[in-house]
Structures are given as structure tokens and as C-alpha cells.
C-alpha positions in Angstrom: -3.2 -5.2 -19.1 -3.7 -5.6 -15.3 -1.4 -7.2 -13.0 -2.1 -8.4 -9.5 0.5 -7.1 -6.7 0.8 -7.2 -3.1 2.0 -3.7 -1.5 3.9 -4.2 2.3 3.5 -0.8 4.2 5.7 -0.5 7.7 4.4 3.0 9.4 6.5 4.1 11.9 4.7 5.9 14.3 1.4 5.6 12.5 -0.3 7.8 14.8 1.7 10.5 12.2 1.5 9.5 8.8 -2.0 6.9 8.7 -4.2 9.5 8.1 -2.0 10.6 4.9 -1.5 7.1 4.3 -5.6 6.4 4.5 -6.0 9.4 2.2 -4.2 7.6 -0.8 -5.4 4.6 0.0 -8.7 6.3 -0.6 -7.6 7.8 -3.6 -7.3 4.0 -5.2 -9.6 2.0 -3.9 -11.3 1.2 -7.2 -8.0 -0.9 -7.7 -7.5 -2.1 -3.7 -9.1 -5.6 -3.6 -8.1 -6.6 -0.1 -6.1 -5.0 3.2 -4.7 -6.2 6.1 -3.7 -4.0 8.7 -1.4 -5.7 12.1 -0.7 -2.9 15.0 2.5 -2.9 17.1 1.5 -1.1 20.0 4.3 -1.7 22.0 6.8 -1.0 19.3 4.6 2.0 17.6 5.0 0.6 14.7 2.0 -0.7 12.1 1.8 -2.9 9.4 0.0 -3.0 6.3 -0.5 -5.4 3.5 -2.7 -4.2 0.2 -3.4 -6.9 -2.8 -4.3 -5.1 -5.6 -5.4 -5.8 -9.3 -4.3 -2.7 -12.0 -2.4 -1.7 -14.4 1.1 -1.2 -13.8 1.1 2.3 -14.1 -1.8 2.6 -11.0 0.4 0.3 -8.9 3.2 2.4 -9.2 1.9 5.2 -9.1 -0.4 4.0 -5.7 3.4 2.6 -4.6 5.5 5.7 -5.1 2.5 8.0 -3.3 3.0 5.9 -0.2 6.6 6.4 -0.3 7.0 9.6 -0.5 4.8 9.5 3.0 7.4 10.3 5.8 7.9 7.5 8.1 6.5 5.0 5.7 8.6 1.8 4.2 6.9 0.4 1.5 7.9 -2.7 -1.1 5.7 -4.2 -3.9 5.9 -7.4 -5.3 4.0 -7.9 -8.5 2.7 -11.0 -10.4 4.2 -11.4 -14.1 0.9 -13.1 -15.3 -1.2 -10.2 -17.4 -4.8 -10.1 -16.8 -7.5 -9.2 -19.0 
């Protein structure tokens, strides 16, 4: 069963850690059905947010990967409704 979720990425200092963070965005983007990236120039800080349909083992796994990215805050929220 799939699950739609929304994953809310802060990168502090995201001239360190995007291209990491791109990579594993990448590395799931048969799952990634929208992204919206808002940059904080001033603050050097960016924000992401990535809606994505899959099971829940991809979205965790896709969640804990950008984690464990230094300098990267990430929080999921995910919808209770299963989908076919």
C-alpha cells in the first residue's frame, strides 16, 4: 500500500550539503511527485518541501537518508489514507 507524505527539508548552509541532498533526491525520484525549493540568501539557509506517493518503507527510508545529511533538519508528515 502507498501513502502520500509531504517531507520539510531546512539546509543550513546549503551551499554544503545540496549536492548530497540532490543526490538522494535523485536516488527516489520514481516516488517524488512534486518539489518546492524557497532560498534564504540572506540567512544562508534553504528550504525544501517534497510531496511524495510510496510505500512507507520508501518514505522512510528517503526521510532517514536526508537526515543523516549534516546540516539538514528534516520532518515528514504522512497521510493515513492507503492508496492502491
Amino acid at each position: 500500500m502507498k501513502k502520500v507524505a509531504v517531507i520539510s527539508a531546512i539546509l543550513e548552509g546549503p551551499e554544503q550539503c545540496s549536492r548530497d541532498f540532490n543526490a538522494v533526491l535523485s536516488d527516489y525520484k520514481n516516488i517524488i511527485k512534486g518539489r518546492m525549493g524557497i532560498p534564504f540568501e540572506e540567512e544562508n539557509i534553504g528550504v525544501v518541501s517534497i510531496t511524495v506517493l510510496g510505500t512507507l518503507d520508501e518514505i522512510n527510508s528517503l526521510t532517514g537518508r536526508l537526515g543523516n545529511i549534516p546540516n539538514v533538519l528534516v520532518k515528514t508528515a504522512i497521510s493515513k489514507k492507503e492508496i492502491l
